[in-house]
N, C-alpha and C positions, 0 to 999 in steps of 0.2 A: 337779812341781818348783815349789817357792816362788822368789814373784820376790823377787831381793835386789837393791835397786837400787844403786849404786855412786857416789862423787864422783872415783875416781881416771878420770883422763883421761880428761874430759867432753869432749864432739865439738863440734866449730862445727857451724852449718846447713851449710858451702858442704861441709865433711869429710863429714858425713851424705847430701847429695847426693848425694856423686861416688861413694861407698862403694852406692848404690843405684844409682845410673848402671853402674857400672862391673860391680856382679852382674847386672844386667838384658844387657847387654852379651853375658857367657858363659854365661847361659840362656838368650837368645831362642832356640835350637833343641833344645833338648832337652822332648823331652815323653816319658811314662815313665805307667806305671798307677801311681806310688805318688801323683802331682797329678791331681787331678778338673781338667779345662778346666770354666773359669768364662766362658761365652761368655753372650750373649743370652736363650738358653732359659735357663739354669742361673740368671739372674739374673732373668727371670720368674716361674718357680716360686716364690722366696722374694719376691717381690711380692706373687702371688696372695696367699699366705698371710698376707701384713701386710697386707694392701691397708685393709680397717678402721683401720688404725691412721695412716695415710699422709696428709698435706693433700689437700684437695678438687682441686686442681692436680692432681695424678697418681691420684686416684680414678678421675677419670672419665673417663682416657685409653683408649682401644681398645690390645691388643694391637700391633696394626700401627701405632698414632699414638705410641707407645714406642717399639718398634722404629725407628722413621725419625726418631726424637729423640737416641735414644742410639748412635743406627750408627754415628757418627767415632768411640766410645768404643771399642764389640765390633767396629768394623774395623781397628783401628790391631794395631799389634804387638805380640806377647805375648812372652812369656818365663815363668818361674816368676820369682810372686810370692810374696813374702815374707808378709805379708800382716798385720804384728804390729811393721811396722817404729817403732823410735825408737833414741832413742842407749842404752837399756840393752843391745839387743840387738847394739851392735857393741861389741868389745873390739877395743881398741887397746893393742899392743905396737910391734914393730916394723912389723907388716904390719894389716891388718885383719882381724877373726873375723865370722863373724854366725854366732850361736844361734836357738835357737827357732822350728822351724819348722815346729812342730805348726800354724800357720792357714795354711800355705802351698797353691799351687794354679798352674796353667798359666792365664793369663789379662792382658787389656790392661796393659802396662808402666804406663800413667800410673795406676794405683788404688794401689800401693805410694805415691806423692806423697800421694794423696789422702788416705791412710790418715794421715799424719801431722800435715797441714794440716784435719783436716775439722772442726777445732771455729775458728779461725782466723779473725776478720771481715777480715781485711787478705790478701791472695796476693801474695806475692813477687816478684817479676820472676825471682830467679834459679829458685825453683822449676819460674816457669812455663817459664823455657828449656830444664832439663832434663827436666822432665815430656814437654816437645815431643821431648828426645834430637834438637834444632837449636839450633847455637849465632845463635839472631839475634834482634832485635828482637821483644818479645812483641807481640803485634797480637792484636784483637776474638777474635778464631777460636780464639787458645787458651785465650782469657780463658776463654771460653764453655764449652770442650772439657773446662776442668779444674772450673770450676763442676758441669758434668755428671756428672765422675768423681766427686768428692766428695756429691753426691745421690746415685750410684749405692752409696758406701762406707756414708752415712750408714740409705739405706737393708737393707742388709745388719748393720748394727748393728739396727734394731729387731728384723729378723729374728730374729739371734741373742739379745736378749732376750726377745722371746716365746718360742724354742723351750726356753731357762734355765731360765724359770718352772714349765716342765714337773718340772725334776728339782730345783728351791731352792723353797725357800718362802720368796720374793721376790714382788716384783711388779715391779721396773723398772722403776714407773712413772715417776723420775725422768728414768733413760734416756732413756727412750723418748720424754718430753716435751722433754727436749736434742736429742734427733737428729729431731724432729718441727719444732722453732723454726729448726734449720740448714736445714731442708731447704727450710724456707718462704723464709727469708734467700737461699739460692742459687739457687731458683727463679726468686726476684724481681731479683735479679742477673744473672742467665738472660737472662730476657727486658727489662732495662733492656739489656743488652750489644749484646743482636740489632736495637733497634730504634735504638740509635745510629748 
């Protein structure tokens, strides 16, 4: 399907939100074989494979010093994620639509946020309260939490441009060099966060 992008009723951020709030909402319980769960292993696996392509920061993490970095991500609450979210994908009429759910999967609520925010130098306050799905005060912890999601989405993009290249005669190296600079950006955001 060709993407046709649209100017008839463009969404605010806080519509865009709530319209992802509110689907995370009535999929946190459904899991179904037609969504691959995207848990911890599943997001290792496409590590391994990009790991060459990755800052020296997460090169040369063990297995288990990942794992115990990103566990508030793959411990939090899933739902089916959308996984393609932006305002093309919701139509607005009366009620709200979401199309497109060929990159969808069972996996942490907050990487749907991530997915939209992940080229972004500034994070929101309101994102971060719904990312949290708590309406209160953002504080260090989620600052941190959604920094992580967003490394974890950014890295899933080079992923999928390396496995691209396989079937385009592309190279992505662009890509790849964008989502390699955010990653190094949120890392070091990361760890200013932690040590304030």
């Amino acid at each position: 399907m060709e993407f046709i992008p649209h100017q008839k009723n463009k969404l605010r951020l806080n519509e865009i939100l709530d319209v992802i709030y509110e689907f995370h909402k009535e999929t946190e319980n459904v899991q179904s074989n037609i969504f691959i769960t995207y848990d911890f292993n599943a997001f290792y696996k496409e590590l391994v494979m990009i790991r060459t392509y990755l800052p020296p920061i997460l090169k040369s993490q063990t297995k288990k010093q990942l794992k115990e970095f990103f566990a508030e991500i793959f411990d939090s609450k899933y739902s089916i994620i959308h996984g393609d979210f932006h305002e093309d994908q919701i139509i607005k009429n009366k009620n709200y639509y979401l199309i497109d759910f060929i990159s969808s999967f069972y996996g942490p609520k907050i990487l749907d946020y991530a997915y939209i925010f992940k080229y972004d130098k500034k994070i929101k306050k309101q994102v971060l309260i719904c990312s949290a799905g708590e309406k209160k005060i953002p504080n260090k912890e989620m600052v941190s939490k959604f920094l992580k999601s967003l490394v974890i989405i950014l890295i899933s993009d080079i992923f999928w441009c390396v496995n691209r290249r396989k079937y385009e005669h592309k190279s992505f190296a662009t890509q790849i060099l964008k989502a390699n600079r955010a990653i190094n950006r949120n890392m070091a955001a990361i760890i200013d966060t932690i040590s304030n």
